[in-house]
ZAZA-29691 format. One record per residue (C-alpha): residue number from 0; chain; x, y, z. Coordinates in nm, 4 decimals, decimal comma. Example, Ala and Ser with C-alpha at 12.3 -4.5 7.8 and 13.67 -1.06 7.14 Angstrom:
! residues 2
PT    k  c        xx        yy        zz
PT    0  A    1,2300   -0,4500    0,7800
PT    1  A    1,3670   -0,1060    0,7140
END
This chain:
! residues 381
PT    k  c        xx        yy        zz
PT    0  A    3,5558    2,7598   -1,1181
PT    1  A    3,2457    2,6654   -0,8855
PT    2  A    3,2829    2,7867   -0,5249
PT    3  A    3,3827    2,5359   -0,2589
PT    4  A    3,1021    2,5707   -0,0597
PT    5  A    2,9089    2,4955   -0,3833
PT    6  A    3,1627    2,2241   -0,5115
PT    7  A    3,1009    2,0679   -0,1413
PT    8  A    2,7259    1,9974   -0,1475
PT    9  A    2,6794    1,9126   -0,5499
PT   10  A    2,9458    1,6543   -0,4844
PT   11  A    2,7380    1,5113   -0,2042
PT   12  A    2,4528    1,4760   -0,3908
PT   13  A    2,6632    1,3116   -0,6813
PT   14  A    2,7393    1,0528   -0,4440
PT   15  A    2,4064    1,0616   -0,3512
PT   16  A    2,2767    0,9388   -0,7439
PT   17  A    2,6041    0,6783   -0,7468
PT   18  A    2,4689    0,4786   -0,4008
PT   19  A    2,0792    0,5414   -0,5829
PT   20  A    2,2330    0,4035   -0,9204
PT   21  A    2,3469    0,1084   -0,7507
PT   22  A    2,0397    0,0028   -0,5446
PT   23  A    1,8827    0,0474   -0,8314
PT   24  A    2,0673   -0,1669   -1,0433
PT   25  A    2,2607   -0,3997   -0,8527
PT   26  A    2,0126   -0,4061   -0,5791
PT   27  A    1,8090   -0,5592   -0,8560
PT   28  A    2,0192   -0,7872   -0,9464
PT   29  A    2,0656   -0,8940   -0,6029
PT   30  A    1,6905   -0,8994   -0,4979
PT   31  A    1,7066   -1,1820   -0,7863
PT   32  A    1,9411   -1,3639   -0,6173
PT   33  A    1,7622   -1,3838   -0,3145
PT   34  A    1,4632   -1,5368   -0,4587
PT   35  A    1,6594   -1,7806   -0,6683
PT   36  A    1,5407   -2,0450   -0,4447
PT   37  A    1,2280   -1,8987   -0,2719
PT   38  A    1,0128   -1,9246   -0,5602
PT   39  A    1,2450   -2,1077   -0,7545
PT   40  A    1,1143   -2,4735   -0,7124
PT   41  A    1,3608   -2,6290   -1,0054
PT   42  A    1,6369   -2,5601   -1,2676
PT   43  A    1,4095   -2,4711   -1,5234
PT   44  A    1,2338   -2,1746   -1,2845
PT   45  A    1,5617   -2,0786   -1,2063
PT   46  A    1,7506   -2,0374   -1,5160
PT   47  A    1,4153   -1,8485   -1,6356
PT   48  A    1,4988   -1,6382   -1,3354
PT   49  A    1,8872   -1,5675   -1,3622
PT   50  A    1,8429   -1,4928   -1,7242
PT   51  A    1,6211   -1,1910   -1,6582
PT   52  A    1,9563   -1,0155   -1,5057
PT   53  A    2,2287   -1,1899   -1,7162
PT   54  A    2,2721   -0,9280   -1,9394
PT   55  A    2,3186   -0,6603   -1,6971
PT   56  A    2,4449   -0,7887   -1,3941
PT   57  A    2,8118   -0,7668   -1,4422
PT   58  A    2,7389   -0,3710   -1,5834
PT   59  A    2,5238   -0,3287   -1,2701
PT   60  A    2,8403   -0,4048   -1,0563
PT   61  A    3,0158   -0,0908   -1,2354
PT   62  A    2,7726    0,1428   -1,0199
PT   63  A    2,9699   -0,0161   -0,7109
PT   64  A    3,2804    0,0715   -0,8172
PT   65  A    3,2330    0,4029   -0,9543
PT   66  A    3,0637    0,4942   -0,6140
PT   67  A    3,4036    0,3839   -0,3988
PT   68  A    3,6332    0,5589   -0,6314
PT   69  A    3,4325    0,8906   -0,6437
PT   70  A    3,4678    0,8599   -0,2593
PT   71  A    3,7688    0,7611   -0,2460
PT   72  A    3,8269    1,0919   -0,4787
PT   73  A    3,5701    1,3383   -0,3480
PT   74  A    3,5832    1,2206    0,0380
PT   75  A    3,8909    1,0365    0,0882
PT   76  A    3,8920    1,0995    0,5112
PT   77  A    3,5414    0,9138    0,5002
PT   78  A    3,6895    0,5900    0,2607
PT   79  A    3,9776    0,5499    0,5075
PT   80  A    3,7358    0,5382    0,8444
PT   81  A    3,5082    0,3170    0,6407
PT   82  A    3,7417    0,0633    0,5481
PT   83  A    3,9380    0,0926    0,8496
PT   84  A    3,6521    0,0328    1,0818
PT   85  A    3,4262   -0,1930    0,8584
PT   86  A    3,7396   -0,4117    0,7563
PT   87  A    3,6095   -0,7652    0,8072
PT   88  A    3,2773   -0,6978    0,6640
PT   89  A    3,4010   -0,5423    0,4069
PT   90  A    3,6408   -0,8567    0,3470
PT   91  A    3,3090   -1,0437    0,3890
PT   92  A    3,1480   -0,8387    0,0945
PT   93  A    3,4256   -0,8879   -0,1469
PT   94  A    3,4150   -1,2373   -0,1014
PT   95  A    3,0495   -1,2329   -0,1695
PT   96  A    3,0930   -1,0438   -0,5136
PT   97  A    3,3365   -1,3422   -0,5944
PT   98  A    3,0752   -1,5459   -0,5893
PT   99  A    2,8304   -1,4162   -0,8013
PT  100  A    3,0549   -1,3926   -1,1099
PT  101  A    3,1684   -1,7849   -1,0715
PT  102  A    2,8125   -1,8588   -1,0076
PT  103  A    2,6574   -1,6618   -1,3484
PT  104  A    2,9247   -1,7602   -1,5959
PT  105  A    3,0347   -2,1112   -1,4678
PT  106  A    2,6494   -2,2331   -1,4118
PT  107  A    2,6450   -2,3439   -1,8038
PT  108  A    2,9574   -2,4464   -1,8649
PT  109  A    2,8906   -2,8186   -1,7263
PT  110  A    2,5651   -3,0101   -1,8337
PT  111  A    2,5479   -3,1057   -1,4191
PT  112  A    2,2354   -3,0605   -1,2380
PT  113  A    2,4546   -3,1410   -0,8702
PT  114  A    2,6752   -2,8046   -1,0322
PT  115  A    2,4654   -2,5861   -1,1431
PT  116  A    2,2850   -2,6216   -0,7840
PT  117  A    2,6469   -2,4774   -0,6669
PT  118  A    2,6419   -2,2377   -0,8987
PT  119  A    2,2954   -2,1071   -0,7853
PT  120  A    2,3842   -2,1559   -0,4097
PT  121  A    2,6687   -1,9236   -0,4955
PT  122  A    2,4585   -1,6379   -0,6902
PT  123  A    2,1993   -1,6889   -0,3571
PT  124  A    2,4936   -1,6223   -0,1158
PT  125  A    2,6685   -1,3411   -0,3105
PT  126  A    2,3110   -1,1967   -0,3503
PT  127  A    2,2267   -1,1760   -0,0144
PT  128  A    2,5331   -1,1030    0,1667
PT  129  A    2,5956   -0,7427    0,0360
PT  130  A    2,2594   -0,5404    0,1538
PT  131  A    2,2829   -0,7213    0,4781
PT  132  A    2,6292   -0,5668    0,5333
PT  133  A    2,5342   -0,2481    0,3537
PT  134  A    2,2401   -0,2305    0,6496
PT  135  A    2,4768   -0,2938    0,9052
PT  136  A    2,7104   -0,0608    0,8007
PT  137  A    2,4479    0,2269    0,7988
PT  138  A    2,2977    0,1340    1,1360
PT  139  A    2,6160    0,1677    1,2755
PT  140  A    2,7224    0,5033    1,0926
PT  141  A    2,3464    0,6942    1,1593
PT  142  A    2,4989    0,5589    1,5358
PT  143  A    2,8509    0,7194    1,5133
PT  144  A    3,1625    0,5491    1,4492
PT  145  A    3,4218    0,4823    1,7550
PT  146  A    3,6810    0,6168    1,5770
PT  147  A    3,9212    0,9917    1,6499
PT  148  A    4,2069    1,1186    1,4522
PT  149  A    4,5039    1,2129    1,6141
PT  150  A    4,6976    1,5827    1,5344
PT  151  A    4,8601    1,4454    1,2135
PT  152  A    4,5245    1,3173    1,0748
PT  153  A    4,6222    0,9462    1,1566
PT  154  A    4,2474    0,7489    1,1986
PT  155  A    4,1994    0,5368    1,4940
PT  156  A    3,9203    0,3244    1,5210
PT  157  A    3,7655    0,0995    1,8201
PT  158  A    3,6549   -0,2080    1,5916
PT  159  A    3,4295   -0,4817    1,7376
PT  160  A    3,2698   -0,7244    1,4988
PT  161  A    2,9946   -0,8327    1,7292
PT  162  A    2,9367   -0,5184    1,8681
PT  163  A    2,8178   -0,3887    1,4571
PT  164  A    2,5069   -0,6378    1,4847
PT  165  A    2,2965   -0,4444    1,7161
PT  166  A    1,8921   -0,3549    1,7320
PT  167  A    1,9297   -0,0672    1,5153
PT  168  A    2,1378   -0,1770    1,2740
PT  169  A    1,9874   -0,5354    1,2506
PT  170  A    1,6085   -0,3885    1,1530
PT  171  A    1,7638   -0,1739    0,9004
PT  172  A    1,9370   -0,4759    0,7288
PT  173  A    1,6288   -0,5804    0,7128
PT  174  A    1,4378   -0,3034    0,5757
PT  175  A    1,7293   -0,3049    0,3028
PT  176  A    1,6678   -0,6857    0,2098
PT  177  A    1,2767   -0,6389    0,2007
PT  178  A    1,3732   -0,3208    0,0088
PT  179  A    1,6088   -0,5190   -0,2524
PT  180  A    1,3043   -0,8009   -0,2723
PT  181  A    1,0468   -0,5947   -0,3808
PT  182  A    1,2660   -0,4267   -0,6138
PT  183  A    1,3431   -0,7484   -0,7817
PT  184  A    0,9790   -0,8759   -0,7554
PT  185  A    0,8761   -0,5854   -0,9526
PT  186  A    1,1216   -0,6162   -1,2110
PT  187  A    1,0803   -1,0205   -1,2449
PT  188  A    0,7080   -0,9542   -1,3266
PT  189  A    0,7909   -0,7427   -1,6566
PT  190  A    1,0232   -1,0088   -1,7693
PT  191  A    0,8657   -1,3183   -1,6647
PT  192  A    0,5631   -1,5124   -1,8604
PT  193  A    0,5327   -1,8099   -1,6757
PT  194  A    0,1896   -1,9070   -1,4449
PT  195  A    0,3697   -2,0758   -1,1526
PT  196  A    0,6634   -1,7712   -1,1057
PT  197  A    0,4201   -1,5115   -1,1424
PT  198  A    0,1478   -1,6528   -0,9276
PT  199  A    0,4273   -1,6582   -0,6615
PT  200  A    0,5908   -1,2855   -0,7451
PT  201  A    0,2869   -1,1768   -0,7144
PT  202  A    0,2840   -1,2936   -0,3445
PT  203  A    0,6031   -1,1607   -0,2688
PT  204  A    0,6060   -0,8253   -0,4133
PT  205  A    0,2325   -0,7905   -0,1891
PT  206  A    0,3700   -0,8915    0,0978
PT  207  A    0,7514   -0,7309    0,0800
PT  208  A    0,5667   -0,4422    0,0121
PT  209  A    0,3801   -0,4353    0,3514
PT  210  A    0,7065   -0,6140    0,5566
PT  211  A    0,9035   -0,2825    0,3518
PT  212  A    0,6361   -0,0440    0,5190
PT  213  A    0,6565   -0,1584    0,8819
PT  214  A    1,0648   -0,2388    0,9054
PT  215  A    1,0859    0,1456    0,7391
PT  216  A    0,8589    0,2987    0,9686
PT  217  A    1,0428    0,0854    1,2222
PT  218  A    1,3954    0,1813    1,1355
PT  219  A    1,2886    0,5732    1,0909
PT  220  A    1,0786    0,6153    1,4442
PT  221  A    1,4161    0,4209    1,6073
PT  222  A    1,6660    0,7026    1,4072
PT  223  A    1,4146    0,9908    1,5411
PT  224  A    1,2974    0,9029    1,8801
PT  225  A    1,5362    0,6654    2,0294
PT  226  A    1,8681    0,6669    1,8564
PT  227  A    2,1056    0,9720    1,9729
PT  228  A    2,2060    1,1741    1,6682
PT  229  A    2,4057    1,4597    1,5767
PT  230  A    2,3422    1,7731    1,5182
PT  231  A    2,5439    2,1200    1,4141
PT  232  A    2,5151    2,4336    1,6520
PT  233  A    2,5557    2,7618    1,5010
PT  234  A    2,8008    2,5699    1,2820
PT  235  A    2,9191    2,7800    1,0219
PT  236  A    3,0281    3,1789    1,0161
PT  237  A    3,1836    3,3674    0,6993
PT  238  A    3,4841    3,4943    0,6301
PT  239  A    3,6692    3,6337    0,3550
PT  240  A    3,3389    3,4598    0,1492
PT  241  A    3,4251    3,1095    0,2678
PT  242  A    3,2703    2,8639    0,4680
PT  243  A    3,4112    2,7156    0,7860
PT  244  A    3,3064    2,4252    0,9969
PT  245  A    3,3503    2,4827    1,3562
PT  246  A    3,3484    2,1498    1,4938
PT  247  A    3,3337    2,2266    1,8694
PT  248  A    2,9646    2,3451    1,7623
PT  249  A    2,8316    1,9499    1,7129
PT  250  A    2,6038    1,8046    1,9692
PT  251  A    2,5487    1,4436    2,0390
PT  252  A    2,2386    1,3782    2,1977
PT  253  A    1,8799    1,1880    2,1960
PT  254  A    1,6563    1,2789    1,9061
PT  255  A    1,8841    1,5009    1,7422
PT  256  A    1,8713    1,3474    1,4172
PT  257  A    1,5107    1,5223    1,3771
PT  258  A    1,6877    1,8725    1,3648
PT  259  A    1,6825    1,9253    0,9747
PT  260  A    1,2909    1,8077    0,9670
PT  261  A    1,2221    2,0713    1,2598
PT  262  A    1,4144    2,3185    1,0758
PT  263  A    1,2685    2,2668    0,7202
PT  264  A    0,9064    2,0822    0,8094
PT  265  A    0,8256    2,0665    0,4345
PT  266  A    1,1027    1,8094    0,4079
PT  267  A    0,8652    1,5427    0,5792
PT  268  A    0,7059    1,4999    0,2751
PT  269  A    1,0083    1,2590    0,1682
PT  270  A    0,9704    0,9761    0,4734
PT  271  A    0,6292    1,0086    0,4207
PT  272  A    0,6441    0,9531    0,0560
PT  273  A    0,9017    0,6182    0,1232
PT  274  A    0,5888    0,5201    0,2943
PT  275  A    0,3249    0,5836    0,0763
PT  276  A    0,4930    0,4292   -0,2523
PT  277  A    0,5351    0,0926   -0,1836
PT  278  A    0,1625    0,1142   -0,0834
PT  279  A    0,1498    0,2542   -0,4468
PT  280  A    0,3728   -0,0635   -0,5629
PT  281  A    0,1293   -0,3116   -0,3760
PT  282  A   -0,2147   -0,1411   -0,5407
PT  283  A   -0,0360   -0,1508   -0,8775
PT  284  A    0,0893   -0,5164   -0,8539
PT  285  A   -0,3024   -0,5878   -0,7833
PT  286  A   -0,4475   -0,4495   -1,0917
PT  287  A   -0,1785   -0,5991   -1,2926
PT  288  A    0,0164   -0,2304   -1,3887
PT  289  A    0,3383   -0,3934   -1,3503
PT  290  A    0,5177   -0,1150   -1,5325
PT  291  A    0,3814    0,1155   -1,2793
PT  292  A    0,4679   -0,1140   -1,0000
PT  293  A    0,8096   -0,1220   -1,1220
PT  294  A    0,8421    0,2616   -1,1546
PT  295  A    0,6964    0,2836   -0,7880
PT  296  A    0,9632    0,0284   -0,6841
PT  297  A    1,2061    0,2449   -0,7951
PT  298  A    1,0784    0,5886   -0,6448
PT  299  A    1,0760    0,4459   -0,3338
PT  300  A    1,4353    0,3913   -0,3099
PT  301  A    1,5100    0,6969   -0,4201
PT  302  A    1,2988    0,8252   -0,1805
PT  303  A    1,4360    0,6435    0,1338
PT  304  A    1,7647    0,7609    0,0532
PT  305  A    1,6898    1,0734    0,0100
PT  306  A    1,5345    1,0301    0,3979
PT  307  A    1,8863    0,9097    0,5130
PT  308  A    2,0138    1,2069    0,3186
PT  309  A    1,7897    1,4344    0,4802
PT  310  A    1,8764    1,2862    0,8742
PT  311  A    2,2468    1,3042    0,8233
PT  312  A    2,3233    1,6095    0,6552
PT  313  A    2,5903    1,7398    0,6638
PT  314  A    2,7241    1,4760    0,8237
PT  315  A    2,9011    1,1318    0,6539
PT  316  A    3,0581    0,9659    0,9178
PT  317  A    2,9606    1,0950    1,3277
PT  318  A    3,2478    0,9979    1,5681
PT  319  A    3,0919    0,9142    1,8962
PT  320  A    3,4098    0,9253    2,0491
PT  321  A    3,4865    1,2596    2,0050
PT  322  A    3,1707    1,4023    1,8390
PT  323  A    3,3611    1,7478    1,7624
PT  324  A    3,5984    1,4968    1,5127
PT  325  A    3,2992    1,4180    1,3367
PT  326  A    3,3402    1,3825    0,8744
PT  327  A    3,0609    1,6336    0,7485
PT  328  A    3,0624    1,7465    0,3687
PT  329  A    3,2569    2,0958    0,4806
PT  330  A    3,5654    1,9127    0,6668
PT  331  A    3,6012    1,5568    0,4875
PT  332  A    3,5813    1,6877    0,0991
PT  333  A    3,8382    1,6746   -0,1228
PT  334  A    4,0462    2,0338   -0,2351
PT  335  A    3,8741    2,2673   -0,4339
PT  336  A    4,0935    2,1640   -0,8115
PT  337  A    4,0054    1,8043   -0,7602
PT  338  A    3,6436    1,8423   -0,7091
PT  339  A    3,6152    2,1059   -1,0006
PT  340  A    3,8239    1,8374   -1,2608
PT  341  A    3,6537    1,5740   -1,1499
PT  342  A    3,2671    1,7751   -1,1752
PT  343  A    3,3547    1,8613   -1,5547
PT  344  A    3,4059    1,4533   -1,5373
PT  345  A    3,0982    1,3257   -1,3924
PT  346  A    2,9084    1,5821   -1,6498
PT  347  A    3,1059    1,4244   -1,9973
PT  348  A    3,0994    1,0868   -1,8755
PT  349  A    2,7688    1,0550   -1,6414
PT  350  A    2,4946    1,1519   -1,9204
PT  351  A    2,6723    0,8858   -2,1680
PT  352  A    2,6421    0,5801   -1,8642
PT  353  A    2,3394    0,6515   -1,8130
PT  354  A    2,2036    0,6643   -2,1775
PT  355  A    2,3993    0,3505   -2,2264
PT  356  A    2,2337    0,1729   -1,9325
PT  357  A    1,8862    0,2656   -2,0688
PT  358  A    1,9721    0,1850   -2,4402
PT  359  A    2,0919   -0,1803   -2,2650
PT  360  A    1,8064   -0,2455   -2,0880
PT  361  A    1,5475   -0,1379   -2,3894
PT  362  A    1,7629   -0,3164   -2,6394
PT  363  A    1,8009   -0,6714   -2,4480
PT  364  A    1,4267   -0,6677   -2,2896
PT  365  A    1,1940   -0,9359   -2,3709
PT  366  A    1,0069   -1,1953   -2,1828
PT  367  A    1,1142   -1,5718   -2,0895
PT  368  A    0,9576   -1,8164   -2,0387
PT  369  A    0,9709   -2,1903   -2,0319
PT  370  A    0,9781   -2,2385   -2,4018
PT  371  A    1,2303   -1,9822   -2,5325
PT  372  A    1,4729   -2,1440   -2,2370
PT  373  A    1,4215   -2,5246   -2,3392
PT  374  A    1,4315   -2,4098   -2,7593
PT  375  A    1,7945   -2,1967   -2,7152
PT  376  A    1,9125   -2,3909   -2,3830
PT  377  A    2,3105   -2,3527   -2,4947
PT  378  A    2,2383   -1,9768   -2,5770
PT  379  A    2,1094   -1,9202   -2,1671
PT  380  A    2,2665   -1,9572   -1,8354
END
């Protein structure tokens, strides 16, 4: 068996590649969504749209829940503060995923132009709802949590739903819709062969590109400069070969969230990288590389969540209550037996999803158009 120290950090990083798996492919999904009726003029465009993702979008979805029940395994401490604290928008999320479902599967069952408008309004909603509330919920974490725990590990939490949508947590809401866009805008220009859609993807991907650039660099210099962070004094000290977090050791204070890039400076490289590539996706979308652009699209959220990895660790959820309460990877993980069962898990099972999700995407991709939508119109959404 792995060490717990060991067991601790891989686990954080598997967590890591679930939330990255799910941007990825639900964020895709949703990006779609979003644009259903910005360049979307009619039911035609739209249907050409919704049936670039209706293979997949119901699988995507599965990256969701496989990310809440490894934390609900791996860090339970941090699922309870997070649905304690986050309740109505969480409530608000869930709702939003029942929309999507009704709004994919129902949209063809009646011949209805007034319904299938409802049926797109509710793939639009459920589309754009979640990163939204996924940005709010990370402005407020990277902000700390009003929450403390009491000497039986009870969670108490100050919750006030207007009190979530604030400066910091508003811009990066908005970083993660332009983020979702240009993801989708990407992906939309592999699948799509149609003049009028791609002469307006085009436009979109360009300029959710740039709008992805400036609310980034926006978000990160407000995390850095003028957000107080968290960060761990002298935290840890051996004994008997184990690793102990000694909370009393965790300051709260302005620009603290920069102590891991003064510590390792080579780790700059990653912001500026979440920078660079969707300057990388914009170039590419001009000279008509739109596999590149797609790849590019993807790197960069891997990237910027790798940044947010990078300004948080170790630390999942910061209490600004009592900052010494505060979840890290050493004091909210899981014991030792249930990380170990559930690593030899994640290696069976993980390698298997993810050759699956490939072999579904290579298997089911081809372009649509106009023609191959009006010549099998009971075979699409």
């Amino acid at each position: 068996m792995l060490n717990y120290e060991f067991l601790c950090v891989i686990w954080s990083i598997i967590i890591g590649i679930l939330i990255t798996g799910f941007i990825i492919t639900d964020g895709l999904d949703m990006g779609v969504g979003i644009l259903l009726f910005i360049i979307g003029k009619n039911n035609i465009e739209r249907r050409i749209m919704i049936n670039t993702i209706a293979p997949h979008w119901d699988g995507n979805q599965v990256w969701l829940i496989t990310t809440g029940g490894a934390l609900f395994a791996a860090w339970p401490i941090v699922y309870a503060t997070i649905f304690s604290h986050f309740y109505i928008v969480m409530l608000l999320l869930l709702i939003s995923l029942f929309l999507r479902p009704v709004g994919f599967e129902y949209r063809s069952k009646i011949k209805n132009k007034i319904w299938q408008k409802i049926c797109d309004i509710c793939i639009s909603i459920g589309s754009i709802i979640p990163p939204i509330i996924i940005g709010i919920a990370l402005g407020n974490i990277l902000q700390g949590i009003p929450f403390y725990m009491d000497k039986y590990y009870h969670i108490y939490s100050e919750k006030n739903f207007l009190k979530l949508f604030n400066f910091s947590s508003i811009i990066i809401s908005i970083t993660t819709l332009f983020l979702v866009i240009n993801h989708a805008a990407s992906y939309l220009q592999i699948r799509i062969k149609d003049y009028n859609l791609n002469s307006r993807l085009n436009l979109i991907l360009k300029l959710s590109s740039i709008l992805l650039i400036i609310f980034f660099i926006l978000s990160l210099v407000n995390i850095l400069f003028f957000m107080k962070g968290y960060k761990i004094n002298l935290f840890i000290y051996k004994k008997m070969n184990n690793i102990f977090l000694k909370n009393n050791n965790i300051i709260y204070e302005n620009k603290a969230w920069m102590s891991n890039f003064k510590n390792h400076i080579y780790l700059y490289i990653i912001p500026l990288t979440s920078i660079v590539l969707p300057f990388l996706t914009f170039l590419s979308s001009i000279f008509k590389k739109f596999i590149i652009t797609f790849i590019c699209s993807s790197l960069t959220i891997i990237s910027i969540i790798l940044t947010l990895g990078i300004i948080m660790f170790p630390f999942i959820i910061p209490s600004n209550i009592k900052p010494y309460q505060s979840l890290t990877i050493w004091n909210a993980t899981s014991s030792k037996l249930t990380l170990n069962i559930m690593l030899y898990i994640v290696i069976i099972f993980m390698p298997i999803v993810l050759a699956y999700t490939f072999w579904c995407y290579k298997k089911m991709f081809f372009y649509i158009n106009k023609e191959k939508i009006k010549k099998k119109s009971n075979f699409y959404y």
